[in-house]
KELONU-564316 format. One line per 5 residues: number of its first residue (from 1); their letters; for each residue x, y, z of C-alpha. Coordinates in steps of 0.05 Angstrom, whole numbers, plus 32768, in hexadecimal, padded with zeros to 4 digits. Layout:
REM KELONU-564316
NUM = A = X Y Z | ...
This chain:
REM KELONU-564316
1 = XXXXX = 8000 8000 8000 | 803A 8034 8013 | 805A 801D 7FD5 | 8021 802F 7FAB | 800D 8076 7FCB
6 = XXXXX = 805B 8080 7FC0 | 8056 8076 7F75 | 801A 808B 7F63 | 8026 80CA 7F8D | 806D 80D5 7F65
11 = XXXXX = 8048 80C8 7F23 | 8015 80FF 7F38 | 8041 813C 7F4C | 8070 8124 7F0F | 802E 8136 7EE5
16 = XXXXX = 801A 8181 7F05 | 8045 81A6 7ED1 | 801A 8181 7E9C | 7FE0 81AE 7EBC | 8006 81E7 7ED3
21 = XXXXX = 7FCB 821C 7EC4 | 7F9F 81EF 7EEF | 7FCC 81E8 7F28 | 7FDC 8239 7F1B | 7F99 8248 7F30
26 = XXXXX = 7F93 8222 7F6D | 7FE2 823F 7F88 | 7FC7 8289 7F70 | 7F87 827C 7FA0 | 7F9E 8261 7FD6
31 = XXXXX = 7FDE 828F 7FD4 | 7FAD 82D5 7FD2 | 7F81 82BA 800F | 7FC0 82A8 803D | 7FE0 82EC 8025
36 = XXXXX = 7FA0 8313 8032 | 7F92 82EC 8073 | 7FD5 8302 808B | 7FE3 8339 807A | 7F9A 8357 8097
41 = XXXXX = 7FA5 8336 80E2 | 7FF7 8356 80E0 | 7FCD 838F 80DC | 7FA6 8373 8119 | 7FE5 8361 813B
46 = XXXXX = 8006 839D 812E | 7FD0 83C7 8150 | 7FC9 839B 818A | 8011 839A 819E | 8021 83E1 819A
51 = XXXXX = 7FE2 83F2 81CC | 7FF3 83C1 81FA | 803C 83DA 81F9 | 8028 8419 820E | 800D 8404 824E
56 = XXXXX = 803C 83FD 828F | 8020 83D0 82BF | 8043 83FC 82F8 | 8016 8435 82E2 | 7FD4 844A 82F2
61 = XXXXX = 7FA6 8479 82CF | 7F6D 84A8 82EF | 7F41 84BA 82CE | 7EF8 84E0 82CB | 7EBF 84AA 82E4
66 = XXXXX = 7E99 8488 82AF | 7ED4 849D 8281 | 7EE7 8465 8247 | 7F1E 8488 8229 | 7F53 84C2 823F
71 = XXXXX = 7F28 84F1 8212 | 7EEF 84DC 8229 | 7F07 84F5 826E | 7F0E 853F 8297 | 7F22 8553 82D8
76 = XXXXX = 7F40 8590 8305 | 7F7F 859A 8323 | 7F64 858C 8363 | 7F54 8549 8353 | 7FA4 853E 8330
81 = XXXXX = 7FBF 8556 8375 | 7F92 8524 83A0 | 7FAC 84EF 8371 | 7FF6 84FE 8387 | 7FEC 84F2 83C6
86 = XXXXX = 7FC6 84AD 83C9 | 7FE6 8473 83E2 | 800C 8443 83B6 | 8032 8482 8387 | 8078 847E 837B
91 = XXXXX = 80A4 84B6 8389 | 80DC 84CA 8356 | 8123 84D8 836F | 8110 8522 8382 | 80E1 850D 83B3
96 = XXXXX = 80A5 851E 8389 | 8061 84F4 8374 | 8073 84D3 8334 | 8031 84ED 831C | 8021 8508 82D1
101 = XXXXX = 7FEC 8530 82CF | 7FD9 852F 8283 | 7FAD 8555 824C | 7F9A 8534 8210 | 7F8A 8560 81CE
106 = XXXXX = 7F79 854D 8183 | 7FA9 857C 815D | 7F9F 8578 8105 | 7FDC 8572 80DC | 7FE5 8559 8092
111 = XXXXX = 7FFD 8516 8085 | 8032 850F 8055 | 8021 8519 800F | 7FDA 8531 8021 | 7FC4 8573 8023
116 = XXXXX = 7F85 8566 8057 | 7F8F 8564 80A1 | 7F8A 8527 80CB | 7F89 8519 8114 | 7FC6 8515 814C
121 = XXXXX = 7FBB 850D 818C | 7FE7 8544 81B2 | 7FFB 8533 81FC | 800C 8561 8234 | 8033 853E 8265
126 = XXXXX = 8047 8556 82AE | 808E 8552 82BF | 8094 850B 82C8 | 806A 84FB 8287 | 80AF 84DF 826C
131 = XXXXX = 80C9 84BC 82A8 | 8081 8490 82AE | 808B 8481 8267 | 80CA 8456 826C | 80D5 843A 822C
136 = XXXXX = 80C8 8475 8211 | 8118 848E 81F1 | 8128 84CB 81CA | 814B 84BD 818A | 8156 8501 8169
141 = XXXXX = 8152 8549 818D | 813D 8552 81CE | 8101 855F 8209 | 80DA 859A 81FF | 80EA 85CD 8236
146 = XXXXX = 80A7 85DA 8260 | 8088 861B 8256 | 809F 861C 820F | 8076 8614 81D8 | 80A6 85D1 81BA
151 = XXXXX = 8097 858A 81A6 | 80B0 8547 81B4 | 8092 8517 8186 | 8088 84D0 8178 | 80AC 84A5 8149
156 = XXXXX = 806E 8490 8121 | 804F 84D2 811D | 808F 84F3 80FC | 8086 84BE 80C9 | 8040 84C1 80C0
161 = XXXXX = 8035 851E 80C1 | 804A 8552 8098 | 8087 857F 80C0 | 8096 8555 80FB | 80E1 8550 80F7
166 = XXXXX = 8112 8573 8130 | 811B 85C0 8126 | 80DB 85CC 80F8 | 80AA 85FA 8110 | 8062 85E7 8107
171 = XXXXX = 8019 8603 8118 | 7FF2 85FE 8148 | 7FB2 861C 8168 | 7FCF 865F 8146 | 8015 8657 8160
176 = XXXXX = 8056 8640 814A | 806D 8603 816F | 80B5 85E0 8167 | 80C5 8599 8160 | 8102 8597 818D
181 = XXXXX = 810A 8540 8188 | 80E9 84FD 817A | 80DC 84CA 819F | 80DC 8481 8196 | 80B2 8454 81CE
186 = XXXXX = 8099 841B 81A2 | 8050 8423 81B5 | 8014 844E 81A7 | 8037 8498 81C6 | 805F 8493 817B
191 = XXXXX = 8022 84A7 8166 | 8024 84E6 818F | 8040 852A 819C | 8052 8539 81E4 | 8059 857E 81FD
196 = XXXXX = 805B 85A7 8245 | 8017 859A 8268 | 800F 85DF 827A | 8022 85FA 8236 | 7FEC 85CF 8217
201 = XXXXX = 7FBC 85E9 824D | 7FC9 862B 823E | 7FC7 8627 81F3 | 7F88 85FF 81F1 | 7F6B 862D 8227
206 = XXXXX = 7F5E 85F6 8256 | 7F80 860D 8297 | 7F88 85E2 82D5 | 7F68 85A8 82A5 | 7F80 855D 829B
211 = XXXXX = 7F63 8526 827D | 7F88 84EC 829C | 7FB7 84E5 82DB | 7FED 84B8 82D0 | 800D 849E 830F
216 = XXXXX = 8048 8472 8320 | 8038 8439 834D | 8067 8420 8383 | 8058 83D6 8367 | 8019 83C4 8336
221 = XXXXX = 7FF6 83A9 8373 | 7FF3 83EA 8396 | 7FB3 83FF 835B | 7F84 83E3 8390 | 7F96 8415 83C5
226 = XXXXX = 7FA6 8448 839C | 7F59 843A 837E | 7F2D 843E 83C1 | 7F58 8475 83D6 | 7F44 849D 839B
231 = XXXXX = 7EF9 8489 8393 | 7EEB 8486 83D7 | 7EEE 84D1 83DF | 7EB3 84F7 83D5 | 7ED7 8535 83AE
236 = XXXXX = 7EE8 8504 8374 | 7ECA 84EA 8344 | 7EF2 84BB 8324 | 7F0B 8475 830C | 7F4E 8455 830E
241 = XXXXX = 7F6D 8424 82DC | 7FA5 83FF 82CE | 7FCF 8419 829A | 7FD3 83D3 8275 | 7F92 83C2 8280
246 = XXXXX = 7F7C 8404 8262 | 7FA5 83F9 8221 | 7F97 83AB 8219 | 7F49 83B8 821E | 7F55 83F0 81E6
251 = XXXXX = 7F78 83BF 81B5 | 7F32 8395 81B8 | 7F0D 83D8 819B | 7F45 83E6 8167 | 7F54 83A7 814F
256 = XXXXX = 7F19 8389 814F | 7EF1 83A2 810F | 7F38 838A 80F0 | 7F34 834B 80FD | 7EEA 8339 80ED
261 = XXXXX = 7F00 835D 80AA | 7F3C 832F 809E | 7F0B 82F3 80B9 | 7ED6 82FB 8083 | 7F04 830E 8048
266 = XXXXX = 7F2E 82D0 8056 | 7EEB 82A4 8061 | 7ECF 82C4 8018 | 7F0E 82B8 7FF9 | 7F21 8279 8011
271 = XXXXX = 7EDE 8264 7FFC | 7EEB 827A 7FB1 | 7F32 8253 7FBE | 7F03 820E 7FCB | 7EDD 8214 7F8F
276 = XXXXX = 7F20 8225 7F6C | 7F3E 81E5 7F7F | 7F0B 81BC 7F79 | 7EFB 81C8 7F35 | 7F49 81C4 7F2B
281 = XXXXX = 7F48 8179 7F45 | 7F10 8166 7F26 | 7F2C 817C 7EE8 | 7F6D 815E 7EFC | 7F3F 8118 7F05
286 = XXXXX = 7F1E 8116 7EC7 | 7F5A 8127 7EA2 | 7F7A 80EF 7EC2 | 7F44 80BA 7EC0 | 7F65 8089 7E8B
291 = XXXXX = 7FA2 808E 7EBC | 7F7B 8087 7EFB | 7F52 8048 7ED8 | 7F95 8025 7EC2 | 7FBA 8033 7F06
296 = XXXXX = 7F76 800A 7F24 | 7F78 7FD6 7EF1 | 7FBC 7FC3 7EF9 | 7FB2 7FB7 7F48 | 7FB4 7FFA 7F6E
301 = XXXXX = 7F7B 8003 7F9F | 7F57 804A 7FAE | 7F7B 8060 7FE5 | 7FBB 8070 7FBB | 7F92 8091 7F8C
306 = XXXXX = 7F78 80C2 7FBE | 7FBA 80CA 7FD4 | 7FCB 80E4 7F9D | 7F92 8112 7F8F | 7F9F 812E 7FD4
311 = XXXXX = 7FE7 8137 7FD3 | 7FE3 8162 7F9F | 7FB2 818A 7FAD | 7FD4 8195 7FF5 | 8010 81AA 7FCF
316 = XXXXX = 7FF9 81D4 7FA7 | 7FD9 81F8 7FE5 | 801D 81F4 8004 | 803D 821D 7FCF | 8005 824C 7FC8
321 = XXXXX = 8006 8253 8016 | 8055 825A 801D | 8050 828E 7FDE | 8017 82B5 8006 | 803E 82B5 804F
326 = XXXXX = 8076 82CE 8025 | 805B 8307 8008 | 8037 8326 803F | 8078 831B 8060 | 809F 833D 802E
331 = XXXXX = 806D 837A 8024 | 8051 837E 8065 | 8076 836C 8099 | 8096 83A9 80C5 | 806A 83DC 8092
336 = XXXXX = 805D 841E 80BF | 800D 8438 80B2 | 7FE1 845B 80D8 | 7F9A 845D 80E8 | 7F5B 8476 8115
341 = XXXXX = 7F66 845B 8158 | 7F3E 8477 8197 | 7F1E 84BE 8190 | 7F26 84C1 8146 | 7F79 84CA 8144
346 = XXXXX = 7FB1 84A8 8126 | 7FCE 8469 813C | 800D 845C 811F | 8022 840C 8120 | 8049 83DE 80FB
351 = XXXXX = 8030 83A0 80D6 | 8042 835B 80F9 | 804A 8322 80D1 | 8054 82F1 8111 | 806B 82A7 8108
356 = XXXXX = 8027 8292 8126 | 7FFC 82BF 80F2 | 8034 8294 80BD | 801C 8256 80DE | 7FD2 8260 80D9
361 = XXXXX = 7FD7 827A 8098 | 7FFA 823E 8081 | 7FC2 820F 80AA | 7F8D 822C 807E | 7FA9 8221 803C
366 = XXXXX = 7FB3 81DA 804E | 7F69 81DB 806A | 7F56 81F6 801C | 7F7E 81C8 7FF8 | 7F68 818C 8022
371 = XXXXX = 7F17 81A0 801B | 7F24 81B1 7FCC | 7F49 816C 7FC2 | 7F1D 813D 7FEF | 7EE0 812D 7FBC
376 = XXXXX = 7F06 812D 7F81 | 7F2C 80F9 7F9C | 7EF9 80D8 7FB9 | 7EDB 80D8 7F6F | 7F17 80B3 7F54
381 = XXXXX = 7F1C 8080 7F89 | 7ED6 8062 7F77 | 7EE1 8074 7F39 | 7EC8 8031 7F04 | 7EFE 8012 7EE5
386 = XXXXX = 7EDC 7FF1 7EB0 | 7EB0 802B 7EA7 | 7EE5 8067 7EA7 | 7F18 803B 7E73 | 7ED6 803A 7E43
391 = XX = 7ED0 807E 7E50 | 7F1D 8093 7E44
């Protein structure tokens, strides 16, 4: 029996460059529904690692009650001050509260090549914005100097907007403002320009305002204390999160419409890739059947002959899937885009073709190619000898 699947096997894959524009269309199918499939949940991958990057599990944030989002959020100075002095913060080596009390903006600038105005998020930070932010490095330039109307800005955003580079002047709310350095921090603050929380107050006109505090904890499990001692007073009204937890439950809203996007384009075209193959095989079958009816005359049973049928049709899905993982790989991997993330501005990510999206990819072409080859080959094994030599 093994000696017959092996030869009639060999005898098969010798024959696929007799039907190379058959077996073309079954490699081009499967290849565009692994390389679509991929290439749409890198997207996914990409979006959902750089927001959960940006979360520090040693930080907490405060925010207005009820609040699902920074922007979503207001509060006084009075409340920033009571934060400071809860139980659980961190002090920094002066002595201080390593508390950021931050104000969150929606600034328009053009993307590159564009003319029309898009959104970036613009973050006043307090004076240990930078310091909470810890993987957070400058690369070119410098910190802006507080009281100053000069930008440090993310990696991603420089890349992304029009005039973002160190020692241009841009503008903003009718002002000039400087970009004095860019940062790099891997996460979703590339996708923003930091400033002096006070100057953004002032130019905004929002005075004494913040949207989030951002507070260094002692140790992550300090967030419960730190929690009832902030919502247990009656001047506040407010609700305290875990800077992780905040970002991971945003990568579920941003990713999400993503992946039920890549889910039904690769279910419609790995559909279309079915039909393709089957009607390949059972082209590949009837083109065959004087073959197939001599192989079975001669002695060979029908389990070599589906063999046969089935090995190639799992190769060919094994080329088309290899050639698909490849090029998303090639064009997509590491590629730097943007799009709306939470409150309408730019998130800046990079595609992530990861060996596990490979791996899935690869499971589904083999899933196609073994549905497309199974009744063809099921139609030669009971295939009629007598019958299909009459017919050959």
């Amino acid at each position: 029996m093994i000696k017959q699947i092996f030869e009639i096997v060999l005898l098969n894959v010798r024959s696929i460059p007799d039907r190379l524009g058959a077996s073309l269309v079954i490699v081009v199918g499967i290849a565009g529904v692994v390389g679509v499939f991929t290439a749409l949940f890198a997207m996914a991958r990409g979006i959902d690692s750089t927001l959960i990057a940006s979360g520090d599990p040693n930080n907490a944030m405060v925010m207005r009650g009820g609040s699902q989002a920074e922007l979503n959020s207001s509060f006084s100075r009075e409340t920033y001050e009571l934060a400071t002095t809860a139980p659980g913060v961190r002090l920094s080596a002066s002595g201080k509260p390593l508390v950021s009390g931050e104000l969150i903006v929606i600034a328009e600038l053009p993307k590159k090549g564009e003319k029309l105005g898009s959104n970036v998020t613009l973050r006043g930070i307090g004076e240990f914005g930078l310091e909470l932010r810890p993987s957070l490095k400058i690369v070119e330039g410098r910190k802006f100097t507080p009281g100053l109307q000069e930008l440090l800005v993310g990696k991603g955003a420089s890349v992304q907007f029009e005039g973002l580079t160190v020692g241009n002047t841009i503008r903003l709310r009718g002002a000039d403002w400087t970009v004095v350095g860019i940062f790099e921090s891997g996460d979703a603050f590339e996708s923003e320009i930091f400033t002096d929380a006070a100057t953004a107050q002032t130019a905004w006109g929002r005075p004494n305002f913040f949207n989030v505090a951002l507070a260094g904890l002692t140790d992550p499990g300090q967030i419960d204390a730190f929690r009832a001692a902030l919502t247990a007073d009656p001047r506040l009204n407010v609700e305290v999160r875990n800077q992780r937890e905040y970002y991971t439950a945003q990568t579920g809203q941003t990713s999400r419409g993503v992946k039920v996007l890549g889910t039904a384009v690769a279910i419609i075209m790995a559909l279309g890739a079915i039909f393709a193959a089957l009607n390949t095989m059972y082209a590949s079958v009837s083109a065959r059947t004087r073959e197939i009816a001599t192989l079975r005359a001669i002695g060979f049973s029908g389990f070599p002959v589906v063999a046969s049928v089935m090995v190639e049709a799992m190769l060919l899905a094994l080329i088309g899937g290899v050639i698909g993982a490849i090029l998303a790989y090639v064009f997509f991997n590491g590629m730097t885009v943007s799009t709306l993330g939470g409150g309408f501005t730019q998130l800046v990510f990079n595609f992530r073709v990861t060996p596990e999206l490979v791996a899935f990819g690869m499971l589904l072409a083999m899933l196609i190619g073994f549905i497309g080859g199974l009744m063809p080959a099921i139609r030669a094994a009971r295939m009629q000898v007598t019958t299909a030599l009459r017919a050959a």
